[in-house]
Each structure stands twice: as C-alpha cells, then as structure tokens.
Backbone as JSON Lines, residues from 0, in Angstrom:
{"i":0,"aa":"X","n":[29.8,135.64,-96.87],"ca":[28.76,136.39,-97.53],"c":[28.16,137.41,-96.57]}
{"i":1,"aa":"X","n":[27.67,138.58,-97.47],"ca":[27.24,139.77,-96.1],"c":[25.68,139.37,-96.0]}
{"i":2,"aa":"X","n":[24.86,139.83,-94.85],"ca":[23.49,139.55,-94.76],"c":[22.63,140.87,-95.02]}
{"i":3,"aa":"X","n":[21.83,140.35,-95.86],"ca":[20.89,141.67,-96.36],"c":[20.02,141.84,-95.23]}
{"i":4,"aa":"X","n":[18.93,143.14,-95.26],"ca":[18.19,143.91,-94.4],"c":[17.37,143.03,-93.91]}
{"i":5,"aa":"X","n":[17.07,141.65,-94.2],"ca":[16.59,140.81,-93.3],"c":[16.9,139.51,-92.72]}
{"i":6,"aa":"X","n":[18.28,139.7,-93.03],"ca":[18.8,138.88,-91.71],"c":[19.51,137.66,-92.19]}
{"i":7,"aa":"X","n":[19.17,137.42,-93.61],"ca":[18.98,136.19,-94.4],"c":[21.01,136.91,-95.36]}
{"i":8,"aa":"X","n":[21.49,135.35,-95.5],"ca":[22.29,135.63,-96.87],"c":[22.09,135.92,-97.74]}
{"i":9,"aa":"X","n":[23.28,136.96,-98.26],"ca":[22.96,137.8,-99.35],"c":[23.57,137.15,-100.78]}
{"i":10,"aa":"X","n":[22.77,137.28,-101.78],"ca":[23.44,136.35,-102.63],"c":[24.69,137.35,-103.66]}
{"i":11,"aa":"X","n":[25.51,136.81,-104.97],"ca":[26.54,137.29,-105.54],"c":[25.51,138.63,-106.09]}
{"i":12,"aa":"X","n":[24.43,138.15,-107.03],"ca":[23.51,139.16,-107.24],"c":[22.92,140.32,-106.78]}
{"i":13,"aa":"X","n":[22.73,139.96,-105.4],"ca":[22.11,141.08,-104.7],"c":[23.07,141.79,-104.15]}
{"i":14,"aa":"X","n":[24.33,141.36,-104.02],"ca":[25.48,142.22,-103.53],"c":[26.12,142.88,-104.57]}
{"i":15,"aa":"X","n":[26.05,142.69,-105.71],"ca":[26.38,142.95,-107.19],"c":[25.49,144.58,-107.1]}
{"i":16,"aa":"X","n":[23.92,144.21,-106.87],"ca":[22.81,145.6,-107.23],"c":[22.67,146.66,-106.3]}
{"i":17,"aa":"X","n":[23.19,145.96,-105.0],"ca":[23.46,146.78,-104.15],"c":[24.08,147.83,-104.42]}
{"i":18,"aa":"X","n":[25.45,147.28,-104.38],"ca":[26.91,147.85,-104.39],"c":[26.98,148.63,-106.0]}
{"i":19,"aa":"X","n":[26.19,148.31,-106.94],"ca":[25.89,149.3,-108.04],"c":[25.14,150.82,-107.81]}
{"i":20,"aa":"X","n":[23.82,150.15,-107.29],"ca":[23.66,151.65,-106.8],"c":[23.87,152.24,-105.89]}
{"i":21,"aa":"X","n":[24.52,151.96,-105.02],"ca":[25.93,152.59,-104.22],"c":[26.18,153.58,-104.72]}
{"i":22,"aa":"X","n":[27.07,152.44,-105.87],"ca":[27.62,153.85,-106.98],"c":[26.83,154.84,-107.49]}
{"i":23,"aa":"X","n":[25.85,154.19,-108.22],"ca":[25.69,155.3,-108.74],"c":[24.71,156.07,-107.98]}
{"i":24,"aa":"X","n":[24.25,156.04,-106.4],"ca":[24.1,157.41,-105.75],"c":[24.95,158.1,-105.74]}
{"i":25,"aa":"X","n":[25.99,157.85,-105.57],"ca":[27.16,158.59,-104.83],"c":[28.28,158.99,-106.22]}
{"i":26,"aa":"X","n":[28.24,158.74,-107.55],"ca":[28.86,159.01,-108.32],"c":[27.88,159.63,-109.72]}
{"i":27,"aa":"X","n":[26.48,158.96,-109.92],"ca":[25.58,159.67,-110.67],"c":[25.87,158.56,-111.79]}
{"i":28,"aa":"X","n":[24.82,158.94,-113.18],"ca":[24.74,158.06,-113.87],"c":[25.76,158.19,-115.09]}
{"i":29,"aa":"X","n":[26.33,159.12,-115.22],"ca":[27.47,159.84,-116.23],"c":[28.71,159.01,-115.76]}
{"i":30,"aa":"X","n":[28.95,158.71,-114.65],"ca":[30.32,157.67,-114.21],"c":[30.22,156.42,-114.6]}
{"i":31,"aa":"X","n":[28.93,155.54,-114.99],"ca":[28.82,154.59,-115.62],"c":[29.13,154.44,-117.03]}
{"i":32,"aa":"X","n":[28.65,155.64,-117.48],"ca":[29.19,155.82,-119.35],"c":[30.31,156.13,-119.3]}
{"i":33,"aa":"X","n":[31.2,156.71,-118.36],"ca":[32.32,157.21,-118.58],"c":[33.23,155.82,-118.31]}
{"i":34,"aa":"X","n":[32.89,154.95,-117.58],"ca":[33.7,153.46,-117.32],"c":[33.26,152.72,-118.57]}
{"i":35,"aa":"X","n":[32.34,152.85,-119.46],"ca":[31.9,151.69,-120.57],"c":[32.89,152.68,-121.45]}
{"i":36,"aa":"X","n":[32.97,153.8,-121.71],"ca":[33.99,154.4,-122.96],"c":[35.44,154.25,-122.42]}
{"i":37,"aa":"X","n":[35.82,154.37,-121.17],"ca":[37.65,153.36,-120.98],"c":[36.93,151.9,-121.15]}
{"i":38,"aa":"X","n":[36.36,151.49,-120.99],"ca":[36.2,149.66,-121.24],"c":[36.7,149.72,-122.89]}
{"i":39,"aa":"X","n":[35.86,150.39,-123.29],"ca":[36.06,150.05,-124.79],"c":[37.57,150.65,-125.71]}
{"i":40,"aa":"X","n":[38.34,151.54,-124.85],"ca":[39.66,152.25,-124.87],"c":[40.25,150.7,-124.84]}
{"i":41,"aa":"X","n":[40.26,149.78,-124.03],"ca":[40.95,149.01,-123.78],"c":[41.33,147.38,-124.06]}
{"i":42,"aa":"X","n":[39.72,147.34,-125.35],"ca":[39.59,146.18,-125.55],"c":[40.27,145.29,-126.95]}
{"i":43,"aa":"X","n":[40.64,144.19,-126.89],"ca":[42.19,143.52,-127.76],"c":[41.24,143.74,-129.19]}
C-alpha cells in the first residue's frame, strides 16, 4: 500500500480519489463523460 501525506497507510479509497483527480487535473472533466459513453458502447 502507498503512504499518504502523513506518513500513515493509504487506504483502497483514498488511493481510488487520489488517483481520480489525478485524472481529472490532467485530463479535465469531459474525459470522464467520454469513458461513461464507451462504458455504455460496451455493455451485454
């Protein structure tokens, strides 16, 4: 597990919200709708 900004383990969650807005600094909020409309391209 990686350790958050204080030193402590990071849990599935907080590495989950992190690593979301990651994204969406670095990709914006239009790359999230654009992954839910292929999600739904693809579902049985």
């Amino acid at each position: 597990m990686a350790e958050n900004n204080q030193g402590r383990k990071m849990s599935y969650e907080e590495a989950g919200r992190k690593g979301g807005e990651k994204t969406k600094n670095k990709h914006g909020k239009k790359h999230f709708s654009e992954i839910g409309k292929n999600d739904n391209n693809h579902s049985n």
